[in-house]
N, C-alpha and C positions, 0 to 999 in steps of 0.2 A: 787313478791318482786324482781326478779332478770332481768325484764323485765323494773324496773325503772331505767332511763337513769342517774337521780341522784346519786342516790345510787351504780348504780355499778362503776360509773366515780371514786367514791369516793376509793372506793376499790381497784379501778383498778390504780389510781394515789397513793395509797398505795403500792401497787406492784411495781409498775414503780421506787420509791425510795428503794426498797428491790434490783429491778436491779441495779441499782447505786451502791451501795454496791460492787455487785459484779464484775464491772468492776472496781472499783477503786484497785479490787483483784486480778485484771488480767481473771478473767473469763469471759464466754459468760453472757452478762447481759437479763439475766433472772430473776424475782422476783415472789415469792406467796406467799400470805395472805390465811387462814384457818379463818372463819369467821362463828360463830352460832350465832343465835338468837342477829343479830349486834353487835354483838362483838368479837375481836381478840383470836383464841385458835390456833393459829398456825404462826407462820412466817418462809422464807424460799428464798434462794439463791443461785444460781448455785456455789458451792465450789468445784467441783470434782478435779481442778488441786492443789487447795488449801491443800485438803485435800486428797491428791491421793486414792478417792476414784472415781468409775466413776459412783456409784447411788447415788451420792450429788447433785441429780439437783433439784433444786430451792422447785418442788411438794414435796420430797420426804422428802428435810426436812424440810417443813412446815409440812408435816404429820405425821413426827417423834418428831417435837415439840407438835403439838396438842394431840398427842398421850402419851405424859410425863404428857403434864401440865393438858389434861382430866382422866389421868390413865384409858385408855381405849383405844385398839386396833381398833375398831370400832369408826368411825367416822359421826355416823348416824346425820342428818337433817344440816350437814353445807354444805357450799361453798364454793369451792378454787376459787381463782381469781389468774392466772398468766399471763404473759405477750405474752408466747408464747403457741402455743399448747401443749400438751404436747407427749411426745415421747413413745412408746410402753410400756417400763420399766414402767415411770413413769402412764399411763393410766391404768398399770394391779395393780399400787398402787393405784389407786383412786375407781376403783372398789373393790378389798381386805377390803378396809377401810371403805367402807360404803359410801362415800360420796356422799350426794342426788344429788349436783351442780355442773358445773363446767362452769367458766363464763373466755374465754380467748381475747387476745387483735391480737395478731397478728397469720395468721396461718404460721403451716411448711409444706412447701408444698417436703418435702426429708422424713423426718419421723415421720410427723403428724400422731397420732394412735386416736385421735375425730372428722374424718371426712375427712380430706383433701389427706391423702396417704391409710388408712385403717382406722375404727371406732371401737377400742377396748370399747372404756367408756361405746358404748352403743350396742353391741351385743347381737343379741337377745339368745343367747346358754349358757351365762355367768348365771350366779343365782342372780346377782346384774346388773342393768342398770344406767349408770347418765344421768343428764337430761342436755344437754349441750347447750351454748351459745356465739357463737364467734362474734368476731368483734369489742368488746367492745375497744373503744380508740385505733382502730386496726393502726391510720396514727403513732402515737406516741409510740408506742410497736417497729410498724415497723422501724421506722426510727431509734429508740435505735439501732437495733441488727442491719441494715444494715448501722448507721456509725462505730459502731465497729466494723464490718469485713471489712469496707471499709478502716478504719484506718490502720489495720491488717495485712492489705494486702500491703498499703503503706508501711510500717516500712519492712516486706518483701524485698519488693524492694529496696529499701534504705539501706537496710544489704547488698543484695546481689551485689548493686552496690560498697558500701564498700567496701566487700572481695575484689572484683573483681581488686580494684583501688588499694586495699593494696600489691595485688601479684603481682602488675607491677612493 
């Protein structure tokens, strides 16, 4: 199922408007979808500044949503789909939860924990393994996160050129 190009495009272009979301919030745009037997039991978006909280990332509350609307901790036979890898926090969340899947678009290659800097998802010492899947829409994930830190970084300069111009 998760090796169809279809079907994960589709999820994964679900996600990609979950990130939206949360740059129009000011955050890093991040998105995850929580998905069983085809259908939505989670959604999820990077809110930590939003919510000054800093395990609001995108996995964590799709898995806190799937986790309400399933009234169950355990998240056995679904599939997160998000945009980016996900980061230590969030990978020891996707093991905890049971989650069979995990199908992402872009990696991080800073604090990637399913493969790319360390592979928490699927550690063989863990008592749960996920069965993971990158790459998926990985040009369009990517370019989301690196024009908003390219923007980011503009505006950056553009303040700091400000200041600069207003203390003369």
């Amino acid at each position: 199922m998760t090796d169809d190009v279809e079907h994960n495009n589709k999820w994964m272009s679900h996600a990609l408007k979950l990130a939206e979301l949360a740059e129009q919030q000011g955050e890093i745009p991040v998105g995850a979808v929580l998905v069983k037997n085809d259908q939505i039991i989670g959604e999820g978006w990077n809110q930590s500044i939003t919510l000054n909280d800093p395990t609001a990332h995108a996995e964590v509350m799709a898995i806190r949503d799937a986790g309400n609307k399933v009234d169950n901790y355990r998240l056995v036979g679904s599939t997160l789909y998000v945009t980016l890898e996900p980061c230590p926090m969030c990978a020891g969340a996707l093991v905890h939860s049971r989650i069979e899947k995990l199908v992402f678009g872009a990696s991080d290659l800073k604090t990637g924990a399913a493969g790319s800097v360390m592979n928490i998802v699927s550690h063989a010492q863990l008592n749960h393994q996920v069965e993971v899947y990158s790459g998926v829409m990985h040009h369009e994930c990517s370019a989301r996160i690196s024009a908003f830190f390219k923007k980011r970084r503009e505006q950056k300069k553009a303040d700091k050129l400000k200041s600069a111009i207003l203390k003369d």
